[in-house]
N, C-alpha and C positions, 0 to 999 in steps of 0.2 A: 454466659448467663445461666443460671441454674431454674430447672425448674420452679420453684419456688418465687422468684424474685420476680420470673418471669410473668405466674399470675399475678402477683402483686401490682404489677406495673399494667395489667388488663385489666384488674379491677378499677384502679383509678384515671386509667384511663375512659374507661365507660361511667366512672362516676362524670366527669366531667361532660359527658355527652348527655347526661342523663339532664344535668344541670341546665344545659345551653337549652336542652330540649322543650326542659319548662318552666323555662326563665318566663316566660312569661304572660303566666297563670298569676291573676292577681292571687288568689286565694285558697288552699287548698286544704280541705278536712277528712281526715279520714273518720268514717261510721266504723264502729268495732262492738264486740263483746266476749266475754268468754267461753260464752254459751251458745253450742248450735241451736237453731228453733225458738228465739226468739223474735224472729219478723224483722233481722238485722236489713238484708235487703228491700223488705215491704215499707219501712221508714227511711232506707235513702231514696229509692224512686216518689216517693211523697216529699221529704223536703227539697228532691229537684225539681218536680214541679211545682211547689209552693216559690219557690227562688225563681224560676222562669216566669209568673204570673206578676212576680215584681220587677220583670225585665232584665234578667240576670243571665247573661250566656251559661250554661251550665253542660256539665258534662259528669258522667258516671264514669269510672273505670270498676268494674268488676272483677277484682282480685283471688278470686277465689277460685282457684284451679279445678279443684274438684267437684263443687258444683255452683256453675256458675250460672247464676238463675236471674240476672236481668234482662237479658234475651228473651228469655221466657216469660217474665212476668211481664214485661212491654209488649210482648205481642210482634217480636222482630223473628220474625220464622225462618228470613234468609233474606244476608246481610251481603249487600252489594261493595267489595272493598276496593276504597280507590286510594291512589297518591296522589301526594304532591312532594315532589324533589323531594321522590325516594321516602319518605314518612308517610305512617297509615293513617289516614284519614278515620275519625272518629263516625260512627254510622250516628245519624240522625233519626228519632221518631220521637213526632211530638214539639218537636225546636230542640230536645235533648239531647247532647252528644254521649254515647255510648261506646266503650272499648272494653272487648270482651275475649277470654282466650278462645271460647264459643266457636265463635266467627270462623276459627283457623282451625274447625276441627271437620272429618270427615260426615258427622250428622250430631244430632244434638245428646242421642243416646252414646255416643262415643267415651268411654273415659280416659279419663287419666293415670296412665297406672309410672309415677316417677319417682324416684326418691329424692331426698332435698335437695343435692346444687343442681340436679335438672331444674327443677320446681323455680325454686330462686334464680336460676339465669334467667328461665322465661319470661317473670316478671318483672325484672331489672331491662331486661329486651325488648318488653312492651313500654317500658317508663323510656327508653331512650329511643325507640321506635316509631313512635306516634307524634301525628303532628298535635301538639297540645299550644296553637295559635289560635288570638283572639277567643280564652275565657275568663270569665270571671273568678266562678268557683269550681273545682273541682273536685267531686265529692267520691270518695275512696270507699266500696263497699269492700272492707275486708275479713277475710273467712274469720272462723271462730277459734278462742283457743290461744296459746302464746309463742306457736312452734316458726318453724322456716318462712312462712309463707306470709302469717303477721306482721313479725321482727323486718321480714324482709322491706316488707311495705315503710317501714317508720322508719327505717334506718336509712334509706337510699332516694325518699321522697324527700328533696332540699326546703328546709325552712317550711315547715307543714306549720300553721295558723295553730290547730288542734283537734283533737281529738273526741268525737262525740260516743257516750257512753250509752248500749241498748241493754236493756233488761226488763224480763216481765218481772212482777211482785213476787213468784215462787220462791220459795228457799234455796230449791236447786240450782235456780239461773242466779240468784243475788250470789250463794255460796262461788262458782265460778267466774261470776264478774267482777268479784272483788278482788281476784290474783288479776284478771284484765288491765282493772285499776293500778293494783299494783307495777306492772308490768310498764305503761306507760308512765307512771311517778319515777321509774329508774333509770328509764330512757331521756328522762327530762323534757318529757314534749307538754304544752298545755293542755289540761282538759278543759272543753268549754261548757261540758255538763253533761248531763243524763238526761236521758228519755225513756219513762215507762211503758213500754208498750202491753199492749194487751191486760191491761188495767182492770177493764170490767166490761161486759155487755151490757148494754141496755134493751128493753124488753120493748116490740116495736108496738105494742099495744098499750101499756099501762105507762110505760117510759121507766119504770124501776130498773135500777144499776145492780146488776149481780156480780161481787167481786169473785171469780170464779177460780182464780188462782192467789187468792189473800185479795191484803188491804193493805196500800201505807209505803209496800216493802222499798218502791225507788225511792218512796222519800225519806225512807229511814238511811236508805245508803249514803244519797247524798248530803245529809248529816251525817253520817261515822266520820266521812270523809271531808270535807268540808268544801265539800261542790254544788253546783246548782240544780234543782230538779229544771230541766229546760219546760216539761209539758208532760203529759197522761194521753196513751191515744187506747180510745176502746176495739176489743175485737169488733171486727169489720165482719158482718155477716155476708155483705155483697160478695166477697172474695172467690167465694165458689160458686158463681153462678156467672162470672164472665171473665175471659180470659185478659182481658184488660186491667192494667191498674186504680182499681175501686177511688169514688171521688165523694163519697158521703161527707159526714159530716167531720170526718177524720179531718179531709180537705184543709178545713178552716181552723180543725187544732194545729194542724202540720205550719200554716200561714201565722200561727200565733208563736208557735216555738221558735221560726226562725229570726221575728222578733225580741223573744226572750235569747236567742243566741248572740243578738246586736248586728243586726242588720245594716244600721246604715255603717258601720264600721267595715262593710265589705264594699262598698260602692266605690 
């Protein structure tokens, strides 16, 4: 058997471990965009707590090798990892399950220095590694951009529900989320919509909304494209004043999107 034929027969065979692994995950979305710095991560940990307050097992996998920031924004400083027959147990805070490459690193300032089939085994190893028993939804924070580590996520996660689309109003982030877009329309996965984040502030004294980075722009994309805008969340000024994931009034936009996403369709 030649090399060649050899990996071929290791990849599908891990595809199929990968499968058993999370057969049975009723539901699974992955969060994306094209653009770093869009609060990609700050709006998945808000719609898994918005999911959990409607009694929904949830669980995050944080795919993002290089920086892998929901560790950090949950306030998980160090992460007790157990099994069960040999699979890593997802860490818990909050009722939320969390799988993070973090956890398996020497301290949280550690990086990653890999190039792509490192990169991609890892996270095809975490997808067939981990016990992903008894959830609901599981929500895919994946890095930014269209390279190894995205593709890897959309190709090797089985029967993924779809795909939720993040972007602020800027030129910049819409110009890059629209190849995002693209990216999954080629892949043939569904999108179930967009979400603007960082829309506008509003001013805690007079209440006026300052659109500080434009006006309009998710919803102009989600018409080019013919998606749905899911919701608007405003910059969150709490964000830097506690290490905790901020629960203002975002909260209850976040509780409203997952509605506009069709919620009881997940139960």
């Amino acid at each position: 058997m030649d090399e060649e034929h050899a990996q071929k027969l290791a990849i599908m065979k891990q595809d199929m471990e990968i499968a058993k692994a999370m057969f049975n995950i009723k539901h699974k979305v992955v969060v994306m965009s094209g653009k770093g710095g869009v609060g990609k991560t700050t709006v998945t940990i808000k719609l898994a707590e918005a999911f959990k307050q409607e009694d929904y097992k949830v669980c995050i996998l944080d795919a993002d090798l290089h920086g892998p920031n929901v560790p950090k924004m949950m306030n998980i400083k160090k992460a007790d990892i157990t099994l069960t027959e040999n699979k890593i147990n997802p860490v818990t805070k909050a009722g939320i399950g969390v799988v993070s490459i973090e956890f398996f690193l020497p301290s949280e300032d550690s990086p990653i220095i890999w190039r792509g089939p490192r990169k991609t085994g890892a996270i095809r190893q975490l997808l067939a590694d981990v016990n992903w028993d008894n959830i609901d939804i599981l929500l895919v924070d994946n890095p930014p951009g269209t390279g190894d580590e995205p593709l890897t996520v959309l190709q090797s996660i089985p029967n993924i529900d779809g795909v939720i689309i993040i972007t602020t109003p800027h030129d910049v982030s819409l110009h890059d989320v629209k190849k995002c877009i693209n990216m999954v329309k080629e892949l043939k996965i569904p999108i179930i919509g967009i979400i603007e984040n960082m829309s506008y502030i509003q001013c805690p004294k007079c209440g006026e909304k300052l659109f500080v980075f434009g006006k309009n722009g998710g919803r102009l994309l989600a018409e080019e494209f013919g998606l749905s805008l899911l919701g608007r969340i405003p910059l969150d000024t709490s964000m830097g004043k506690s290490k905790e994931t901020p629960t203002i009034d975002s909260s209850r936009i976040s509780k409203n999107i997952i509605k506009n996403i069709g919620i009881g369709g997940f139960k």
